[in-house]
C-alpha positions as CSV (number, residue, x, y, z in Angstrom):
1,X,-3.7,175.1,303.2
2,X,-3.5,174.6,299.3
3,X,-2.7,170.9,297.7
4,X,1.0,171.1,297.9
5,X,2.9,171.7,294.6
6,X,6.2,168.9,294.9
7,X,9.1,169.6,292.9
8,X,9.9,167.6,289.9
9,X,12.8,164.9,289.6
10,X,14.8,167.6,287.4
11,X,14.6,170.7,289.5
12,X,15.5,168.0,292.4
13,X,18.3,167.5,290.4
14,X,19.6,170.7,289.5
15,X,19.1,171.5,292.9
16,X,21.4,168.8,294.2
17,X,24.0,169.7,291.7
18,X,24.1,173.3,292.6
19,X,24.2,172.3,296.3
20,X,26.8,169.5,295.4
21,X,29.2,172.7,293.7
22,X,29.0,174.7,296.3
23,X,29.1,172.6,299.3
24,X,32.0,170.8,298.2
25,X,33.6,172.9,295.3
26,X,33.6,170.4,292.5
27,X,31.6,168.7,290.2
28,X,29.2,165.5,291.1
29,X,29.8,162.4,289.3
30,X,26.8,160.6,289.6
31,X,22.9,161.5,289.9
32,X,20.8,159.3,291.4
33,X,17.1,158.7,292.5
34,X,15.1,156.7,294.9
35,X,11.2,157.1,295.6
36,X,9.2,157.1,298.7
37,X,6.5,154.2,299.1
38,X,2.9,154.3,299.9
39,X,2.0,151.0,301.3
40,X,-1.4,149.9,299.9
41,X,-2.2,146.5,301.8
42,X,0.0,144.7,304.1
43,X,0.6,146.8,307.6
44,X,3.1,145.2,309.7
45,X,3.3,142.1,307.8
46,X,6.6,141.9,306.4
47,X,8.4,141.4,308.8
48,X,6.3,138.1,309.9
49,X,7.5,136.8,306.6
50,X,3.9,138.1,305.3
51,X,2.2,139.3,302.2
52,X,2.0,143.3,300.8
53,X,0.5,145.4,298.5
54,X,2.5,148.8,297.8
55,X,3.1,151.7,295.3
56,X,6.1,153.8,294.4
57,X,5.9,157.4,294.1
58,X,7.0,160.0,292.3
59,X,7.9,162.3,295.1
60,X,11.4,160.8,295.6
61,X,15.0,161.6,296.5
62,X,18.0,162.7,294.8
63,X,21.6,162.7,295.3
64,X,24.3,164.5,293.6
65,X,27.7,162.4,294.3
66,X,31.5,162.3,294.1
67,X,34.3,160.8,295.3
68,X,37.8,162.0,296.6
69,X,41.0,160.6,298.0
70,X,41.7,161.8,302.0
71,X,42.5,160.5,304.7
72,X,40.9,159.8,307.0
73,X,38.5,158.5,304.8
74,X,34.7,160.3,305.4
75,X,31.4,161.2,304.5
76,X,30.5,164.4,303.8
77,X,27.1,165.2,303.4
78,X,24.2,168.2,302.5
79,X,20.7,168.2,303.0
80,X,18.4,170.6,301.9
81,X,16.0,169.5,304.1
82,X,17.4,169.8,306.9
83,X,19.2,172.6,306.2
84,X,22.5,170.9,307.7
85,X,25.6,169.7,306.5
86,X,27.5,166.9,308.1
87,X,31.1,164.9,308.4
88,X,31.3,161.3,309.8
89,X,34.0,159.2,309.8
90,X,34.3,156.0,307.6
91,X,37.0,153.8,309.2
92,X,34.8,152.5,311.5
93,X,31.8,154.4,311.6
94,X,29.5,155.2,314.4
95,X,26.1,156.4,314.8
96,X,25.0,159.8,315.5
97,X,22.5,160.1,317.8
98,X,19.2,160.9,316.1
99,X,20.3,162.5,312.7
100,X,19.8,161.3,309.1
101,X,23.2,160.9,308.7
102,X,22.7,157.3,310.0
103,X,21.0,156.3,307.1
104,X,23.6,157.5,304.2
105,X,26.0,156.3,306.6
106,X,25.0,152.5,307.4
107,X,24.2,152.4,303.9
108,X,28.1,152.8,303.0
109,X,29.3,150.8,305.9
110,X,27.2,147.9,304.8
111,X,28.6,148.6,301.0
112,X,32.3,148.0,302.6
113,X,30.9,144.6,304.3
114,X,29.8,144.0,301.1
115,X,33.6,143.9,299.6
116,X,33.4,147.6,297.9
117,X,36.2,149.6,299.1
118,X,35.0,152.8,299.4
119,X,37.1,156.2,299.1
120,X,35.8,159.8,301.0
121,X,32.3,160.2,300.2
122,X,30.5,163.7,299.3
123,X,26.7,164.1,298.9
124,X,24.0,166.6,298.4
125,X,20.9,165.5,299.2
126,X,17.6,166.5,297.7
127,X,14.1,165.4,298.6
128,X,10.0,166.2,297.6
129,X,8.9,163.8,300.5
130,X,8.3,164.6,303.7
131,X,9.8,163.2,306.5
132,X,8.1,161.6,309.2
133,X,5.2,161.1,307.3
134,X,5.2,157.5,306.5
135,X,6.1,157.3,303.3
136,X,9.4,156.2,303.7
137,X,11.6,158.8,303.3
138,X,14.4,157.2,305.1
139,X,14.7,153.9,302.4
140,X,14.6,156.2,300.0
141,X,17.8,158.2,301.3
142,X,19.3,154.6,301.1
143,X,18.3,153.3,298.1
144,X,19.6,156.7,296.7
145,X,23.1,156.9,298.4
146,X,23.2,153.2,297.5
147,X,22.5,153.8,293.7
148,X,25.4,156.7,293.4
149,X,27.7,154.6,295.3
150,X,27.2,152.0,292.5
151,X,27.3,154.2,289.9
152,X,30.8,155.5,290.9
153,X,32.3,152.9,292.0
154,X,30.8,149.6,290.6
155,X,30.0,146.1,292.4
156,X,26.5,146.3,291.8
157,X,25.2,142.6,292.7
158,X,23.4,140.8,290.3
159,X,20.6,140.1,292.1
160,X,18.8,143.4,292.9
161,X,17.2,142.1,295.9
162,X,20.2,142.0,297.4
163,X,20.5,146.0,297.1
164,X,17.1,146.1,298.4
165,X,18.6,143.3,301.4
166,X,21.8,145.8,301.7
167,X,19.6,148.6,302.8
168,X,17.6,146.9,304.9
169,X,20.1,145.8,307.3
170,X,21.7,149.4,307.1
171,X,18.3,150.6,308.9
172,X,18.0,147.4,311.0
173,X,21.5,147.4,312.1
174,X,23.0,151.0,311.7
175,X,20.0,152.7,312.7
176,X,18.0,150.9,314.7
177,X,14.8,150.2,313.6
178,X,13.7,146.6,313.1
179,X,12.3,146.8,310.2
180,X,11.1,144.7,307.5
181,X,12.1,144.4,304.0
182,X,8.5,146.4,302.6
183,X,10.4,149.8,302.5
184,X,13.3,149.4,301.0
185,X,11.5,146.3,298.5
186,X,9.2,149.2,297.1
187,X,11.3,152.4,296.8
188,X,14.0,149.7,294.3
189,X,11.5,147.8,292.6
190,X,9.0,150.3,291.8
191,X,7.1,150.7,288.2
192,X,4.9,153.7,286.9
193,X,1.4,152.9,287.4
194,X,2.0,149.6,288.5
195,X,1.1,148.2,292.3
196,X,3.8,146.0,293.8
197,X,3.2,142.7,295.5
198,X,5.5,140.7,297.3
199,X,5.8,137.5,299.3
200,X,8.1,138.6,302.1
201,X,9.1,134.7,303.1
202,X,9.8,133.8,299.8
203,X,10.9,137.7,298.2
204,X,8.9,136.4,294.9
205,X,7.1,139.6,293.5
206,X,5.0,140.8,290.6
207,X,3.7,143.8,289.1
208,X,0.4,144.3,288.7
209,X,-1.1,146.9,286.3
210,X,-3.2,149.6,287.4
211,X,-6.6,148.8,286.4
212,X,-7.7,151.8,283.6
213,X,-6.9,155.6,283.9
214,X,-8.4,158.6,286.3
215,X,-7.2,157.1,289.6
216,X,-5.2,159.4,292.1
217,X,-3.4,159.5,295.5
218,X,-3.3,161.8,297.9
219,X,-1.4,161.8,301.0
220,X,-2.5,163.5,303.7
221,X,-0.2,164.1,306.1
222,X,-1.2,164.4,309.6
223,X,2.1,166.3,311.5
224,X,1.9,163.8,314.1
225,X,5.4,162.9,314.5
226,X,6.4,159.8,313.0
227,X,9.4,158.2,314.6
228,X,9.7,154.5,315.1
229,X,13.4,154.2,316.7
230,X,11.9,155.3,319.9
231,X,11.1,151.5,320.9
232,X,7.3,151.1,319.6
233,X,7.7,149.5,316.6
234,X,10.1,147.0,318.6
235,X,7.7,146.4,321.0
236,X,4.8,145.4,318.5
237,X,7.4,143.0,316.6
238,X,8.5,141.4,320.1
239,X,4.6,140.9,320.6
240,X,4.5,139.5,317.2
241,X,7.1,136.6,318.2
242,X,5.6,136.0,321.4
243,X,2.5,134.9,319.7
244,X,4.5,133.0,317.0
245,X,6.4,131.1,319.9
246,X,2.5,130.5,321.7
247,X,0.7,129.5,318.8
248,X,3.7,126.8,318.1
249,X,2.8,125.5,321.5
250,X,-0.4,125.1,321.1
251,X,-0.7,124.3,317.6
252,X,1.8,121.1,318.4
253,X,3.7,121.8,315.3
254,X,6.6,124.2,313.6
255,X,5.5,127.9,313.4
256,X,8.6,130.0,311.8
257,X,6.4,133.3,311.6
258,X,3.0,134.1,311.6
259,X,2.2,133.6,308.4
260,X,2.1,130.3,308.5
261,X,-1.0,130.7,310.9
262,X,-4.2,130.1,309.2
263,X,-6.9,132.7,310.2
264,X,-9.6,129.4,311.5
265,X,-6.6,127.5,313.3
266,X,-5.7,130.8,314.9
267,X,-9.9,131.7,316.0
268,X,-9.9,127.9,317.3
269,X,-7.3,128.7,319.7
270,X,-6.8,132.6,320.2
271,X,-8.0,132.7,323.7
272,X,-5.1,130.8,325.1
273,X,-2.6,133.7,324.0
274,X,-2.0,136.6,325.8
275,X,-4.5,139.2,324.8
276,X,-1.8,142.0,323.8
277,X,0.1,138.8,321.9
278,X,-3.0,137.8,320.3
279,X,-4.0,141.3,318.9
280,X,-1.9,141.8,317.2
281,X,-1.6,138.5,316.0
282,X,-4.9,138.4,314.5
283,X,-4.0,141.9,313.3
284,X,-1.4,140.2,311.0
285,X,-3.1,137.1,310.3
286,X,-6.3,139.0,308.7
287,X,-3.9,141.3,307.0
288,X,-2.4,139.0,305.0
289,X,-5.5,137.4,303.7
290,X,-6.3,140.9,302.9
291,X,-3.5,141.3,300.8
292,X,-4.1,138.1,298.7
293,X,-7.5,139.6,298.3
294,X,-6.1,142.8,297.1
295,X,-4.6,141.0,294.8
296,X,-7.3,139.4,293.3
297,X,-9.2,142.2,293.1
298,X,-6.6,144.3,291.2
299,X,-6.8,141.2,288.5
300,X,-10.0,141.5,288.4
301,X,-9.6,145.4,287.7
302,X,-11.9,145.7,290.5
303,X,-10.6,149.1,292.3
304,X,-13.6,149.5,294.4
305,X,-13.2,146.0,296.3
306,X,-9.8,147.3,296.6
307,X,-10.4,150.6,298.3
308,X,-13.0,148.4,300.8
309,X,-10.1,146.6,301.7
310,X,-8.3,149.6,302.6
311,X,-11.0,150.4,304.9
312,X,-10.9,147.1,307.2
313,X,-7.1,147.4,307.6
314,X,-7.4,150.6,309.0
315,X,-10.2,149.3,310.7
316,X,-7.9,146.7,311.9
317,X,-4.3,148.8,312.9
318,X,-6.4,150.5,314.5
319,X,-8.6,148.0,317.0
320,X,-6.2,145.5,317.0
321,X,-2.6,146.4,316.2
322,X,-2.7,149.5,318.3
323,X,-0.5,151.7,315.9
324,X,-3.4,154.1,314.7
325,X,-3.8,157.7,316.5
326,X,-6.9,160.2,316.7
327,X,-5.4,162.3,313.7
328,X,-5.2,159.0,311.3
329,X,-8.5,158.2,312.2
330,X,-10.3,161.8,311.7
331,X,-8.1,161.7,308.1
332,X,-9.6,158.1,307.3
333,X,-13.3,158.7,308.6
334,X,-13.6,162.0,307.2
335,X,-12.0,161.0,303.7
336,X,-14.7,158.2,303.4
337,X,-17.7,160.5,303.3
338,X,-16.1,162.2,300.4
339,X,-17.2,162.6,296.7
340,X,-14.6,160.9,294.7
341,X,-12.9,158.6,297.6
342,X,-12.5,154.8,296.8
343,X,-10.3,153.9,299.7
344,X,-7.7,154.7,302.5
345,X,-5.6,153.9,305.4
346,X,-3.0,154.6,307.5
347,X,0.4,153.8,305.5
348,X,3.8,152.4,306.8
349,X,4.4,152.1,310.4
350,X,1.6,154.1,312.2
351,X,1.8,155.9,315.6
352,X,1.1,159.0,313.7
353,X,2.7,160.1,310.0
354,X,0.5,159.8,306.9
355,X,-2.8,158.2,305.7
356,X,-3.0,156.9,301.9
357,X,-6.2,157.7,300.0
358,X,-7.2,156.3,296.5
359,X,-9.7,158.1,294.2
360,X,-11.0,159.7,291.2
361,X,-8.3,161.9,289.9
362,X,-11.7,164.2,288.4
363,X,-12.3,164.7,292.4
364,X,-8.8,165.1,293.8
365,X,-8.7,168.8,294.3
366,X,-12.2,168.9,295.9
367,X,-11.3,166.3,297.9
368,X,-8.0,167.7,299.5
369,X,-10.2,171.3,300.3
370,X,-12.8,169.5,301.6
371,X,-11.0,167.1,304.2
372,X,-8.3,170.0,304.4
373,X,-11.5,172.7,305.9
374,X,-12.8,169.5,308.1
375,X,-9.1,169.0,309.3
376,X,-8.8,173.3,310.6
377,X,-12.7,172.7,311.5
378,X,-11.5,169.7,313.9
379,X,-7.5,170.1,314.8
380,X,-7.4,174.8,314.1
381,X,-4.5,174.1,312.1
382,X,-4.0,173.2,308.5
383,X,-3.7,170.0,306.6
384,X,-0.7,169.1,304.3
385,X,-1.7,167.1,301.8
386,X,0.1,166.2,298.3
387,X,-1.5,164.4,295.4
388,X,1.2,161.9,293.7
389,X,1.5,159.5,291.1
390,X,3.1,155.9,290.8
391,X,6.3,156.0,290.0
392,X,9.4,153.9,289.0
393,X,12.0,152.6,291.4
394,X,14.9,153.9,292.0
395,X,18.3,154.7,289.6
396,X,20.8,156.4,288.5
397,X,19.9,159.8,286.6
């Protein structure tokens, strides 16, 4: 299959305005866009109050929006992607079981919680990212329907993490999936060819400057379906706490998350936890340290230390955190014995979706043909992959 061609933000646009017109038979009045993220360093470690490294894309969604007076009040909503339109209810609204809708939906709940009174809702929805890939496709429908509703109706808070805090508990609470605050962090706070690093227990950030030009990414995605509501997400966090609430015990002392582990106090008394517990633990524990170190090396403009420590936390999700899959790890090993590649990984929550590969934007289109012919060689079917950019977080158009 050819590197995949992704729309631009303005034919996203006029898309969802066309859509907007003729699904609901009047104009939108407000544009807005989010972007998928491609998480660099930091798997799993937000929400153990970690560290991570991530990137905003370019490949994003849009939303053409508008407001009108019925009652009951609703939300009406298109998506092109789906090819589906849906009505919910907004007095007290429910979830549907296993559609998008949820996320639009628990987005506006949370913005009535919030003290917005919110009218009937109409949306058409427009997207370049594929879903289920790991890229976050799902914070970016809510950092979008989050920005129009803003836009329209005011009450934007004056703290923007607390947009990024909104949509968070819209996925953790609405949805389902307990989450951590990476997602939702990257597709707001996003900034063209900049990497984003946070500090998930304390929400400080910075932005840190891509060091010189000629670097590209390229997503390949592997079609292994990518859902984490299904309960295995949950079950690594629940194994994350059990080895926070163990390594308290046997540390003697306060241990909020796992962050607060150091990586020699942990290897002093790792065999006492359970081995599942401790995995992933370690997993965590080694990832964070290999954030910091991302860090450093990204001050240092030092891309290729960078792209090594890509490498171990694959190496890592995969031995230790369990949330790797064959298909990742053909993408990953096969990528690293190509011309051009500096470094790669599995991105977001694993169990299939997505790996993230930085390299020499000179080599990018050899490089998708070559893993893409190694990927039919090895799996007789072809390889999606789409070469991106950094982009900026998300706003309204």
């Amino acid at each position: 299959m050819p590197p995949e061609i992704s729309p631009s933000c303005e034919q996203l646009a006029l898309r969802a305005r066309e859509n907007y017109e003729e699904q609901f038979e009047a104009a939108p009045q407000a544009l807005s866009r989010a972007p998928g993220r491609l998480e660099i360093l930091g798997n799993h470690t937000d929400y153990n109050n970690g560290y991570i490294l991530s990137v905003a894309l370019e490949l994003s969604v849009v939303i053409a929006a508008g407001q009108e007076e019925t009652s009951p009040r609703r939300l009406g909503a298109w998506s092109s992607t789906f090819n589906e339109r849906i009505d919910a209810g907004l007095e007290e609204p429910a979830p549907l079981a296993g559609s998008w809708i949820n996320y639009p939906l628990g987005v506006l709940r949370e913005l009535e919680r919030s003290g917005i009174r919110l009218p009937s809702i109409n949306l058409a929805i427009e997207s370049s990212l594929p879903t289920g890939a790991g890229v976050s496709s799902s914070a970016a429908l809510e950092l979008a329907t989050a920005e129009a509703a803003y836009g329209m109706l005011g009450g934007r808070p004056g703290d923007p993490m607390e947009e990024a805090r909104l949509c968070r508990r819209a996925e953790n609470d609405f949805v389902g999936v307990p989450c951590g605050i990476l997602d939702q962090f990257s597709s707001l706070f996003g900034k063209r060819d900049h990497f984003l690093f946070l500090d998930c227990g304390t929400l400080e950030y910075d932005r840190l400057s891509l060091p010189g030009a000629g670097l590209a990414i390229v997503i390949a995605d592997s079609r292994v379906k990518h859902a984490l509501i299904d309960g295995q997400y949950a079950r690594l966090r629940a194994h994350c706490a059990s080895a926070t609430q163990r390594l308290g015990e046997l540390l003697d002392r306060p241990v909020p998350s796992l962050r607060d582990v150091g990586l020699e106090e942990f290897l002093e008394c790792r065999d006492e936890v359970e081995e599942e517990d401790r995995k992933r633990a370690e997993h965590v524990i080694r990832e964070n340290s290999r954030v910091l170190s991302g860090v450093e090396a990204l001050r240092r403009k030092d891309i290729v230390r960078l792209g090594e420590l890509m490498l171990e936390s694959h190496s890592s999700s995969r031995e230790l955190f369990g949330n790797s899959c064959d298909e990742l790890d053909f993408l990953v090993e096969t990528a690293s014995g190509l011309p051009g590649f500096i470094g790669g990984k599995l991105s977001g929550g694993g169990f299939g979706g997505a790996t993230v590969n930085l390299g020499e934007e000179d080599s990018a289109g050899e490089f998708q043909e070559r893993l893409s012919t190694e990927w039919n060689h090895r799996f007789a079917a072809p390889l999606r992959t789409l070469q991106t950019r950094i982009g900026n977080g998300a706003r309204l158009l």
